[in-house]
N, C-alpha and C positions, 0 to 999 in steps of 0.2 A: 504494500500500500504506500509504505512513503517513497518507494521506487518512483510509483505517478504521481505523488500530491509535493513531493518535496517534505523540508525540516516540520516536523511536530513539537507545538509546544503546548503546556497542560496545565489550567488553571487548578486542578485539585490535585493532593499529594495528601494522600491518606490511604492508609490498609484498608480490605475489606472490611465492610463491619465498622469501623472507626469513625469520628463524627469531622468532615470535612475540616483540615487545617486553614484558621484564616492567617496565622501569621505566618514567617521564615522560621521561625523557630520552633512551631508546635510543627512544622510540615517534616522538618531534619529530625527533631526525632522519630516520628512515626517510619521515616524510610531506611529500609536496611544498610541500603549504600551510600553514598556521596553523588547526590548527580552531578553531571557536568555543568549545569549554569542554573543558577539560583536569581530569576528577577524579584526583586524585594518593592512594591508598590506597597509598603504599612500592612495595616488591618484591614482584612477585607471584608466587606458587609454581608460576606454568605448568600445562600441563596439554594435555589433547586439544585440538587446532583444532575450530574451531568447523565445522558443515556449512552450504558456502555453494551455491545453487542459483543459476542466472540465470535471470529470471522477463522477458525483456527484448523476448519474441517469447511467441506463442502455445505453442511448444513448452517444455514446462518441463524444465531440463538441469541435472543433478549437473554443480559447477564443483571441489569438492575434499568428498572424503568425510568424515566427522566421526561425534561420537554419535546422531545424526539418521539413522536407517537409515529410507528413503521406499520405503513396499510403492506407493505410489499417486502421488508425484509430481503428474502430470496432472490429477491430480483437487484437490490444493491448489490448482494455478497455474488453473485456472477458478474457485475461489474467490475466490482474492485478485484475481484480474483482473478480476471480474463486475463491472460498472457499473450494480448498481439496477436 
């Protein structure tokens, strides 16, 4: 996927399960490793989670709900999966 879309960057940094990080610092502890670049814009005022899908098989799977409501699913994940 990022092959076609280009660099990805990720407003949430928190474990499953865990209540989304709004600062730099509640975000570093929850993550096991050190990312490569940390943007620090303060406290952030929260909000809806984001909608995560698993694209990691041919079947494409809702992993947590979000403002991303998918009529078609399957039909993204053969987009994004398509090889030219």
């Amino acid at each position: 996927m990022l092959y076609r879309v280009g660099p990805l960057t990720a407003t949430s940094a928190n474990r499953h399960g865990e209540s989304p990080s709004v600062t730099v610092d509640s975000a570093l502890r929850s993550l096991l490793g050190s990312p490569d670049l940390v943007l620090d814009s303060g406290e952030l005022a929260g909000g809806q989670v984001s909608t995560m899908i698993d694209l990691s098989s041919d079947e494409v799977r809702e992993i947590r709900p979000g403002p991303v409501v998918w009529d078609e699913p399957f039909e993204l994940g053969k987009w994004v999966l398509h090889e030219g």
